[in-house]
MOPAC internal coordinates of N, CA, C and O (Angstrom, degrees):
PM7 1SCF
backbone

  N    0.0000 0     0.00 0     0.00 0    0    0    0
  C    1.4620 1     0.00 0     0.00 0    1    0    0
  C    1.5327 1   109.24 1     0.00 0    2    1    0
  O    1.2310 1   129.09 1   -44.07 1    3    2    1
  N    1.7237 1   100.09 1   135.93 1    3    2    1
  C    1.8534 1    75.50 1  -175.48 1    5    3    2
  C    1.8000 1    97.08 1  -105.78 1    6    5    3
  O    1.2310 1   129.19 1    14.02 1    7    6    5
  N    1.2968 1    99.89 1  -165.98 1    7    6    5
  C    1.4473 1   109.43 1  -146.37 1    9    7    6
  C    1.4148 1   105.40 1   -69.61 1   10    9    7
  O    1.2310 1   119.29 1   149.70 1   11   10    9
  N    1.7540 1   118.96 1   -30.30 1   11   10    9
  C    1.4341 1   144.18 1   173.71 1   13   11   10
  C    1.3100 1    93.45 1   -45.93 1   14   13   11
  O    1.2310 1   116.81 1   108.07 1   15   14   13
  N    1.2138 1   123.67 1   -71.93 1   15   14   13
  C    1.1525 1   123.18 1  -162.03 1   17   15   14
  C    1.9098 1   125.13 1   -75.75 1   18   17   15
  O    1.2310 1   129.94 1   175.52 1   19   18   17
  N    1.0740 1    98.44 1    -4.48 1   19   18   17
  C    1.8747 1   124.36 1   164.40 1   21   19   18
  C    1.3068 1   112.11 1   -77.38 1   22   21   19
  O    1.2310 1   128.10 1   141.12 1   23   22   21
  N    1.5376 1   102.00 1   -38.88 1   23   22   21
  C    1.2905 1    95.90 1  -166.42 1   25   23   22
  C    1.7535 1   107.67 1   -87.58 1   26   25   23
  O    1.2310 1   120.98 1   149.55 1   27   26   25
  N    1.0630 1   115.73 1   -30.45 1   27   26   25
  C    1.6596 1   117.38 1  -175.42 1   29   27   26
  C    1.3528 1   105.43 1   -92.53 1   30   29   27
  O    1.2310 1   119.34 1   161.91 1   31   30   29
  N    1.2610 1   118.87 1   -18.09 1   31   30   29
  C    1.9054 1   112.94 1   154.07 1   33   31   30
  C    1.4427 1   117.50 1   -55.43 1   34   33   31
  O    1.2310 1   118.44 1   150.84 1   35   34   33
  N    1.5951 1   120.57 1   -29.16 1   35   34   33
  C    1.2706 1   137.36 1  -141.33 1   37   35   34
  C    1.8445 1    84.79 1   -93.87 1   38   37   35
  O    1.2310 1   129.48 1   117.78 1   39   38   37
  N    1.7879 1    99.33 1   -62.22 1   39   38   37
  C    1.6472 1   104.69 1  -173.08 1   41   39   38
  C    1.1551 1   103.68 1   -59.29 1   42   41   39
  O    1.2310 1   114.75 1   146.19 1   43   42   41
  N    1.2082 1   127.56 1   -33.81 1   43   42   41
  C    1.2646 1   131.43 1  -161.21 1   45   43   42
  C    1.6573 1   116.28 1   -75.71 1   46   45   43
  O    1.2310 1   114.40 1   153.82 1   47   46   45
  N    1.6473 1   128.21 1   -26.18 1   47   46   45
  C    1.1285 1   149.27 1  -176.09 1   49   47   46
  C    1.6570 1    95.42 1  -100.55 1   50   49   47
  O    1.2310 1   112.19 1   152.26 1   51   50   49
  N    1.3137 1   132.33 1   -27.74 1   51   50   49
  C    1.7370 1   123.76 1   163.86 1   53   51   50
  C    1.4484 1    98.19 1   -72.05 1   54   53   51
  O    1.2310 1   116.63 1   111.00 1   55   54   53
  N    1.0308 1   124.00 1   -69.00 1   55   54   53
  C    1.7074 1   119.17 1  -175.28 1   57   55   54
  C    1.1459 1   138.50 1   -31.99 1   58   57   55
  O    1.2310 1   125.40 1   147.55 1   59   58   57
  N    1.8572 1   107.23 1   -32.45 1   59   58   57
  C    1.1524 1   120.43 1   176.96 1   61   59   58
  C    1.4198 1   102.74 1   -89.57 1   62   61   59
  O    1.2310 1   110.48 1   153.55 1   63   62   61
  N    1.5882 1   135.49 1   -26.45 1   63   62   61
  C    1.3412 1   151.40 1  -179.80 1   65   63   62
  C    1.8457 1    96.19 1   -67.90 1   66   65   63
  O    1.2310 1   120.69 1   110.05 1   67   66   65
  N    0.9341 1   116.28 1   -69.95 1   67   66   65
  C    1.8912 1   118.36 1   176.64 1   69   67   66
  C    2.2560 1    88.33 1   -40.76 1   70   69   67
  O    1.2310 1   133.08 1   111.50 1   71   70   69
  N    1.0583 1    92.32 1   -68.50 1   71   70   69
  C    1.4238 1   104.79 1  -135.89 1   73   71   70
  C    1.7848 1    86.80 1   -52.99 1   74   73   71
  O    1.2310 1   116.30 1   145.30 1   75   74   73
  N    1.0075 1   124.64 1   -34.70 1   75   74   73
  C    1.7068 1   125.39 1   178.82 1   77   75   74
  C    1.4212 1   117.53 1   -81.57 1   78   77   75
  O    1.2310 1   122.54 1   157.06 1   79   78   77
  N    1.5264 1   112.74 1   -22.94 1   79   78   77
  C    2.0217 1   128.92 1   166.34 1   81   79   78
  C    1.8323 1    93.06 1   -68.54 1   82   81   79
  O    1.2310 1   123.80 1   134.82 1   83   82   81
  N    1.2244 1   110.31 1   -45.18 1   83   82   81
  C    1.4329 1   106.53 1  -151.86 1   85   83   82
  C    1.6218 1   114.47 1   -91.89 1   86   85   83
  O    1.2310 1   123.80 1   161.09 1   87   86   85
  N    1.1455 1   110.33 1   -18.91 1   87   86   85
  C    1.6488 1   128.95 1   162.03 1   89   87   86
  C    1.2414 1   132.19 1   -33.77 1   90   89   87
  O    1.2310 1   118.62 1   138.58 1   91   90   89
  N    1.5394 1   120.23 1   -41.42 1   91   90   89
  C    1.1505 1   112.51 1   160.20 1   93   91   90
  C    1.1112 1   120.09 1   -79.18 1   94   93   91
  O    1.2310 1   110.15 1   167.40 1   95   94   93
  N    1.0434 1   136.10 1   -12.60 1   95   94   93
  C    1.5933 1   144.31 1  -170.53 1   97   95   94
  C    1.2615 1   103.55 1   -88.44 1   98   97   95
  O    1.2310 1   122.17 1   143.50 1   99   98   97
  N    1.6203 1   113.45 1   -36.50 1   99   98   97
  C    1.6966 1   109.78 1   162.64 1  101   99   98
  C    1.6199 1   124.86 1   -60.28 1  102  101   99
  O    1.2310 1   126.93 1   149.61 1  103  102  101
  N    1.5951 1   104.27 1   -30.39 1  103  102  101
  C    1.4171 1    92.06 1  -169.09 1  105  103  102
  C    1.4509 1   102.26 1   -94.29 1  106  105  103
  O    1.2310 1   119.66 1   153.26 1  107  106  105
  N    0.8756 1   118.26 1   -26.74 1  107  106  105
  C    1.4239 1   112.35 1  -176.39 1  109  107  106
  C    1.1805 1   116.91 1   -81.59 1  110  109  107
  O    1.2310 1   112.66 1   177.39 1  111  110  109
  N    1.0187 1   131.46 1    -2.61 1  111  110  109
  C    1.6736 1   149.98 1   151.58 1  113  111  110
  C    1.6789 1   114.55 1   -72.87 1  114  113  111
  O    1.2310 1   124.88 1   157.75 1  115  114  113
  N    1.0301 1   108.24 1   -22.25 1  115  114  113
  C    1.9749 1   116.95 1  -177.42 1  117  115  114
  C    1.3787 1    78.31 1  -112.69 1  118  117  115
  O    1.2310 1    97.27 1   120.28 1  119  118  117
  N    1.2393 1   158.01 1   -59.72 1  119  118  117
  C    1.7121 1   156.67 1  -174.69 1  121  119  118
  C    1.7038 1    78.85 1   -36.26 1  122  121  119
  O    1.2310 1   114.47 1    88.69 1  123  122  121
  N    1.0201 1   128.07 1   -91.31 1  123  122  121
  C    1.6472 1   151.74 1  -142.40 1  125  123  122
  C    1.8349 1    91.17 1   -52.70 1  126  125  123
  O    1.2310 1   127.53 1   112.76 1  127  126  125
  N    1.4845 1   103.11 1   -67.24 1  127  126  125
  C    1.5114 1    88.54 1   170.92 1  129  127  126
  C    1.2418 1   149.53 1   -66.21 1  130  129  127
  O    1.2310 1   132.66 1   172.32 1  131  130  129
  N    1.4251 1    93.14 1    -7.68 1  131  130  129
  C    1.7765 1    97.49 1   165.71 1  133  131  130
  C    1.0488 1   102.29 1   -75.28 1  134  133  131
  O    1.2310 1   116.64 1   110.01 1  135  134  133
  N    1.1529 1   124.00 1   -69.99 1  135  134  133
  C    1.7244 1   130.02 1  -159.21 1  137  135  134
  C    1.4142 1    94.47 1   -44.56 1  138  137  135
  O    1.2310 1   109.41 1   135.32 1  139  138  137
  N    1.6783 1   137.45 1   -44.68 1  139  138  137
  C    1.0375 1   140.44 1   177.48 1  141  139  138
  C    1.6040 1   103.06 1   -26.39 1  142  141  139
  O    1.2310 1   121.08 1    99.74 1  143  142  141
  N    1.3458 1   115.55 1   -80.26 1  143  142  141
  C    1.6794 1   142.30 1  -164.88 1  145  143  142
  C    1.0144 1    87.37 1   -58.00 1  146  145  143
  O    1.2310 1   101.11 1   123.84 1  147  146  145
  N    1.3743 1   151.97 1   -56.16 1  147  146  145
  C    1.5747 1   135.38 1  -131.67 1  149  147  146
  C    2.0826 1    85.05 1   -96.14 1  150  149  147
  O    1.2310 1   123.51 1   132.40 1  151  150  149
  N    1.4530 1   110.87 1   -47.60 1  151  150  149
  C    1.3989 1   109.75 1   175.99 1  153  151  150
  C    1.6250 1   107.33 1   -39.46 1  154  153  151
  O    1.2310 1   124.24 1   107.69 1  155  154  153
  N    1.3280 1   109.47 1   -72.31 1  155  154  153
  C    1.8809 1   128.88 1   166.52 1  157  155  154
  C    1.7490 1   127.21 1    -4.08 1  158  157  155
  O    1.2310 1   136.59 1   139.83 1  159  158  157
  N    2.0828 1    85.49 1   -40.17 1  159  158  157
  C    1.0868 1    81.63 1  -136.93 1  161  159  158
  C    1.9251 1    83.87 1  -109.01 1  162  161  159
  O    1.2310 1   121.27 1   146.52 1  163  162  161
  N    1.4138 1   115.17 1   -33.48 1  163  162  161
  C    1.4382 1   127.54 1   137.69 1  165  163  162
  C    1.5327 1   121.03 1   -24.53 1  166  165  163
  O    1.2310 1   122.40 1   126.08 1  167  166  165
  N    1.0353 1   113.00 1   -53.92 1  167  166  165
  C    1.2219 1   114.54 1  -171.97 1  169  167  166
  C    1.6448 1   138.20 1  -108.50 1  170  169  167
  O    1.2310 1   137.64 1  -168.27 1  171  170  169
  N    1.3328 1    83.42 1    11.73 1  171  170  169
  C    1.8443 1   114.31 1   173.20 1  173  171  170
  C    1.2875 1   102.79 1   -65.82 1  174  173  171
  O    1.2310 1   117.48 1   150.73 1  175  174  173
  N    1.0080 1   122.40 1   -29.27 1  175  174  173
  C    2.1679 1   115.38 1   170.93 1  177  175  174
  C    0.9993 1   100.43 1   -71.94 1  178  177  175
  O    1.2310 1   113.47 1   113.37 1  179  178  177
  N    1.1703 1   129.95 1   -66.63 1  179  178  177
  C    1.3781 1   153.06 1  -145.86 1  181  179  178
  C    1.5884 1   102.55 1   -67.40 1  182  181  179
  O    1.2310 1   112.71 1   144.27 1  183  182  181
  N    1.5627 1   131.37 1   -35.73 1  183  182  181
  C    1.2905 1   134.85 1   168.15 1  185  183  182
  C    1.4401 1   109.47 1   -48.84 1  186  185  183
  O    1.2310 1   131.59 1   102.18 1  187  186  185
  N    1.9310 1    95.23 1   -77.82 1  187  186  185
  C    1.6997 1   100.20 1   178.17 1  189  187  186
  C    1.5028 1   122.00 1   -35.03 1  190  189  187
  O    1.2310 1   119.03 1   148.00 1  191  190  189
  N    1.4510 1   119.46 1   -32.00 1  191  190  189
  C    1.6052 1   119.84 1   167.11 1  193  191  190
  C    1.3606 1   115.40 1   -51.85 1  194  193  191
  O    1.2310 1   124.12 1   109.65 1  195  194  193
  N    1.4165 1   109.70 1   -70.35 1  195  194  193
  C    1.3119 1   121.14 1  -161.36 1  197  195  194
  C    1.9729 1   102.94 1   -82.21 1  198  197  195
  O    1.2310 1   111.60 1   160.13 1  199  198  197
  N    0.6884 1   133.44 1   -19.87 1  199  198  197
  C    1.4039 1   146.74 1   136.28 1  201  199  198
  C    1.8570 1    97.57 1    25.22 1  202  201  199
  O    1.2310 1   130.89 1    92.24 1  203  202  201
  N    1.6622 1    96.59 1   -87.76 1  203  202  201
  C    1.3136 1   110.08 1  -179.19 1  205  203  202
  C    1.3940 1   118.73 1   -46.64 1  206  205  203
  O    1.2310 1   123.73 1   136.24 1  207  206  205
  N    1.6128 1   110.46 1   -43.76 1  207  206  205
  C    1.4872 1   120.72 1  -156.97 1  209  207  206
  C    1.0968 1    98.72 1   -68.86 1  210  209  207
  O    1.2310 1   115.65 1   148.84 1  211  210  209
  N    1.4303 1   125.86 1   -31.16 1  211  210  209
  C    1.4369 1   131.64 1  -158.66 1  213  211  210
  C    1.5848 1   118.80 1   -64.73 1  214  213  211
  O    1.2310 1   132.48 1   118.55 1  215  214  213
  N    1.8618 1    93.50 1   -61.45 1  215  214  213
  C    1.4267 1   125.16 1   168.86 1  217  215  214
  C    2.2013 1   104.53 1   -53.14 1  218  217  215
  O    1.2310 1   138.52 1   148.92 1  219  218  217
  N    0.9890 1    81.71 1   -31.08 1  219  218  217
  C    1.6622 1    67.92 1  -178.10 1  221  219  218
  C    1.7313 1   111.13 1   -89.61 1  222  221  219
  O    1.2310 1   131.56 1   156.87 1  223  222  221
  N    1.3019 1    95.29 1   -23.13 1  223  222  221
  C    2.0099 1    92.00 1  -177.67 1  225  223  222
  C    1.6892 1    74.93 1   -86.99 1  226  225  223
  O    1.2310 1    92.95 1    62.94 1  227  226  225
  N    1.0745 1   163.88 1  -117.06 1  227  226  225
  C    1.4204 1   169.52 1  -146.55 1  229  227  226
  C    1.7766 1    90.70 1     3.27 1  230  229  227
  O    1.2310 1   117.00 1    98.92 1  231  230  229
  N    1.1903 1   123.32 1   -81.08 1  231  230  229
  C    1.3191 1   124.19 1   165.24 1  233  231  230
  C    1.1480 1   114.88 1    -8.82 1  234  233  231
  O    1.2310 1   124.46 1   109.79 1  235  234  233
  N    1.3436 1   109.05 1   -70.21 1  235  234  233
  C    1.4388 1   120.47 1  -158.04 1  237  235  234
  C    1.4823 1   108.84 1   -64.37 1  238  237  235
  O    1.2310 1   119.63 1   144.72 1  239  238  237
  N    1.2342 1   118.32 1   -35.28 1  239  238  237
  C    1.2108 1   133.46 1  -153.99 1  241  239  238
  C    2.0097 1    87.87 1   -86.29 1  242  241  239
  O    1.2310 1   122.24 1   112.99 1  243  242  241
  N    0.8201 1   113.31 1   -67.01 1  243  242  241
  C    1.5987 1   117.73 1   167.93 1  245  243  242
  C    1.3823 1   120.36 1   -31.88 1  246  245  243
  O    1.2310 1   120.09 1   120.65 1  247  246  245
  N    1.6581 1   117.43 1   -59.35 1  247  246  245
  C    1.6268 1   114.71 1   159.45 1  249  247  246
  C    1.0168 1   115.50 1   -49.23 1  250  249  247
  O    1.2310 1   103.84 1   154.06 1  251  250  249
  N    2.0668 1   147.37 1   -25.94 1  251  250  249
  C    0.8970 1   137.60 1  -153.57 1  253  251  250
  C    2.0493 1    97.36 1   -99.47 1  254  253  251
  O    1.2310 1   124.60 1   155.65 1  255  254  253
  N    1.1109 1   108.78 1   -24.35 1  255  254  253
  C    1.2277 1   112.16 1  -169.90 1  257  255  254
  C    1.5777 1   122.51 1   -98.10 1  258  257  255
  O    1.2310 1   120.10 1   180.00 1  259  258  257

């Protein structure tokens, strides 16, 4: 075997080692951002409502501190 070929077996067996360590951290990171958007996207009425309420306890919360 020559050394070329040691050596990109070598990167090639870390890459797949990262890429299978690092996998859950991928999906559950794209898990997290979906739910993100679908929350986002649910709750885009529901902002403009509470909108006001917010800005006025925000206030409040500021005079208190």
């Amino acid at each position: 075997m020559d050394p070329y070929t040691g050596i990109l077996s070598t990167h090639l067996s870390i890459y797949i080692y990262v890429y299978q360590a690092s996998q859950p951290v991928v999906t559950t990171t794209l898990h997290y951002y979906l739910i993100t958007v679908a929350n986002s996207r649910l709750s885009r009425k529901r902002i403009k409502q509470t909108n006001k309420q917010t800005s006025r306890h925000h206030s409040y919360i500021c005079l208190h501190v």
